[in-house]
C-alpha positions as CSV (number, residue, x, y, z in Angstrom):
1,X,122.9,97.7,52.6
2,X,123.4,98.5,56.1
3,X,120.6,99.9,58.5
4,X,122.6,102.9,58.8
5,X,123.5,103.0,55.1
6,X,119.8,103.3,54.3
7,X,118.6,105.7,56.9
8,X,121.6,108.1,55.5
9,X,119.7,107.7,52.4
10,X,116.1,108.0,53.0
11,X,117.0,111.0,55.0
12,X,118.9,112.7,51.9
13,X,116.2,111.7,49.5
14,X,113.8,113.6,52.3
15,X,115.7,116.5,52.7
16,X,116.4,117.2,48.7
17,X,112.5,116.8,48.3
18,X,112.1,119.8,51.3
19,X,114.4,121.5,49.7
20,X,112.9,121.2,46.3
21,X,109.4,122.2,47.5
22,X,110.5,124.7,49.1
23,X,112.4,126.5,45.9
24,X,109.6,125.8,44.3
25,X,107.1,127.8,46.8
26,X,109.6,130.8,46.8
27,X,109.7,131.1,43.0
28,X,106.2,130.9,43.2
29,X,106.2,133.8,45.4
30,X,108.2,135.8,43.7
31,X,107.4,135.4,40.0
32,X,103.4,134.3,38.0
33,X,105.5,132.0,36.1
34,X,104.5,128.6,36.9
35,X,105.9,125.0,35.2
36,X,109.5,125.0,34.0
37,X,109.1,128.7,32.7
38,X,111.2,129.5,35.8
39,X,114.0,127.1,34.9
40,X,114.0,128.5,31.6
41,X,114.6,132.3,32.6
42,X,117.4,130.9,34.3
43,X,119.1,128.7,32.0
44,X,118.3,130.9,29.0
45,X,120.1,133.8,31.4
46,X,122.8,131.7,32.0
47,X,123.5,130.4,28.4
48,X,122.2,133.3,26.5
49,X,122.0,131.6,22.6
50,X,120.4,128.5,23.7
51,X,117.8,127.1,20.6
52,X,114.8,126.2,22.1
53,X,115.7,122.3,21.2
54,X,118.6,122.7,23.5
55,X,116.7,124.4,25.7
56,X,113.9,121.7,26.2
57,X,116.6,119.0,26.7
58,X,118.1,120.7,29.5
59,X,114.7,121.1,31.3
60,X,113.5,117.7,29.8
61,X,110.8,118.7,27.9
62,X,109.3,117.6,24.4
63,X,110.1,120.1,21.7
64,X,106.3,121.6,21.9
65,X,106.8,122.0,24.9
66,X,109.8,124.0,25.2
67,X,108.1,126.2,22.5
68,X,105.4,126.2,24.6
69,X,107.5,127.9,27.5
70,X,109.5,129.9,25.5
71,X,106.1,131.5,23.4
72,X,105.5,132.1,27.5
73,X,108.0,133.6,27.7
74,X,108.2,136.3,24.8
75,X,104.8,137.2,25.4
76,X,105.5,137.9,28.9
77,X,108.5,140.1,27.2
78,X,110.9,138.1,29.2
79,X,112.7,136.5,26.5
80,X,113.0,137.2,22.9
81,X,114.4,135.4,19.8
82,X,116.8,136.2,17.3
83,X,118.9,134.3,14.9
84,X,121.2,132.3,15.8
85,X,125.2,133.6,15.0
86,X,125.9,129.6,14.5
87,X,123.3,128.4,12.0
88,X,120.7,131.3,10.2
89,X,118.0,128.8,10.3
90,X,117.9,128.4,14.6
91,X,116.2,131.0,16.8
92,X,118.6,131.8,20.0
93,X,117.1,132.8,22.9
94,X,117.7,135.5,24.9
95,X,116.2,137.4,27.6
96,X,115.3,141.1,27.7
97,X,116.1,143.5,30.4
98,X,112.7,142.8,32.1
99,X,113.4,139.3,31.8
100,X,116.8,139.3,33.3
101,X,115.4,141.5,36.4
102,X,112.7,138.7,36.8
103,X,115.4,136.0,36.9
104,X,117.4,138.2,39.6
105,X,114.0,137.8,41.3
106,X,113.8,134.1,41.4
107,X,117.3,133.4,42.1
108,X,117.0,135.8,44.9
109,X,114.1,134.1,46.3
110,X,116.3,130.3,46.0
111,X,119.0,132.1,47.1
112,X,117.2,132.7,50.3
113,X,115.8,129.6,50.9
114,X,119.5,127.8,50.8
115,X,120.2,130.8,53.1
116,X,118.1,129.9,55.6
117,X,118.6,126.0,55.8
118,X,122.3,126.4,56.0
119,X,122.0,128.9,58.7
120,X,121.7,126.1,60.7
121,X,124.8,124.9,60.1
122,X,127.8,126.1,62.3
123,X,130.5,127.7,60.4
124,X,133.1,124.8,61.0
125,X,131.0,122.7,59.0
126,X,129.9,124.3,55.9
127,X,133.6,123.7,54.2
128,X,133.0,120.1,54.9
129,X,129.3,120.3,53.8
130,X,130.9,121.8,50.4
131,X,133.2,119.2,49.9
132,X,130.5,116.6,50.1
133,X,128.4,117.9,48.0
134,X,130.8,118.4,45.5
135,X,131.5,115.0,45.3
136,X,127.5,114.1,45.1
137,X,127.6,116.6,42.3
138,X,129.9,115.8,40.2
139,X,128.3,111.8,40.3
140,X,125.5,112.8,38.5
141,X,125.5,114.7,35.3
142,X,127.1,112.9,32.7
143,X,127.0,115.4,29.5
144,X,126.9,119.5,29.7
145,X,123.1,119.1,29.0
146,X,122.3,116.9,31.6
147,X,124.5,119.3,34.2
148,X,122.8,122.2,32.9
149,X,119.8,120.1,34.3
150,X,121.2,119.2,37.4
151,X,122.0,123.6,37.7
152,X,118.3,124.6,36.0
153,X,117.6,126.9,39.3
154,X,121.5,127.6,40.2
155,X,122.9,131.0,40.5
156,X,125.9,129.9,38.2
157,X,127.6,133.4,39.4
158,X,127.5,132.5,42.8
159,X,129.5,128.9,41.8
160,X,132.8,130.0,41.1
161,X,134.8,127.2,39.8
162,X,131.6,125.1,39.7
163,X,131.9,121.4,39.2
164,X,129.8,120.7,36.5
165,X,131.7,123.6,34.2
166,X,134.2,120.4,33.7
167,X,131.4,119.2,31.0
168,X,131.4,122.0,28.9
169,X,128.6,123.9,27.9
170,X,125.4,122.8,26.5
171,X,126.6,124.6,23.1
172,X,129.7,122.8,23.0
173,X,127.6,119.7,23.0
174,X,125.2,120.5,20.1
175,X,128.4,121.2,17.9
176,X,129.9,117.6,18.5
């Protein structure tokens, strides 16, 4: 590996760890949900249905643990449960209206965050940005779960045509 080669990458693996803290402080800000509970409201708002099993292998967490988040969650009346259409004996998870409001919140709160980083950017390069990280995307998910994981905190309205949609959905992948 080239000198060059690894001071690209030590400088990626720096910036995705600012950027990561600093979603993480504005969902903080913006929400009392602390741990994954965030992730959750968003991937439950994404892919309204989700079991809780499904659920806790998209955020990688142990099955208590996802019921954990999602007890969180209905008690904060964010999210509730209900039978799943599929199979009779699976709760699918869903998110209320106050639950769907506090996900706007958080995304808008990421949302400005990316905002401000790419501000810095002069508009001649953000195409090129785009394509490059499409590229880096696409390299790392290799089921719908684990690109659901890879998008936990994404605003999957804002990502038309969104690489990691090529997977399926996490749905599709529990009925294989």
């Amino acid at each position: 590996m080239s000198d060059d080669f690894a001071r690209l990458a030590n400088q990626l693996g720096a910036f995705a760890n600012a950027v990561s803290d600093r979603i993480r402080t504005a969902v903080a800000e913006r929400t009392e949900l602390g741990g994954e509970a965030a992730a959750a409201l968003i991937v439950i708002g994404h892919e309204t249905g989700l079991s809780i099993d499904q659920l806790g292998k998209v955020l990688k967490l142990s099955h208590p643990g996802a019921v954990r988040v999602v007890d969180r969650l209905v008690a904060a009346g964010l999210a509730e449960r209900k039978v799943s259409a599929h199979d009779r004996r699976v709760q699918a998870l869903h998110l209320t209206e106050q639950g769907e409001r506090e996900r706007t919140t958080v995304l808008a709160g990421r949302q400005a965050v990316l905002a401000a980083l790419l501000e810095h950017l002069p508009a001649e390069d953000l195409p090129i940005l785009e394509r490059v990280l499409e590229k880096m995307l696409v390299s790392v998910p290799c089921d719908a779960i684990s690109a659901m994981g890879v998008c936990r905190y994404c605003d999957h309205d804002a990502c038309k045509n969104c690489p990691m949609d090529r997977l399926g959905t996490v749905a599709d992948t529990a009925r294989r």
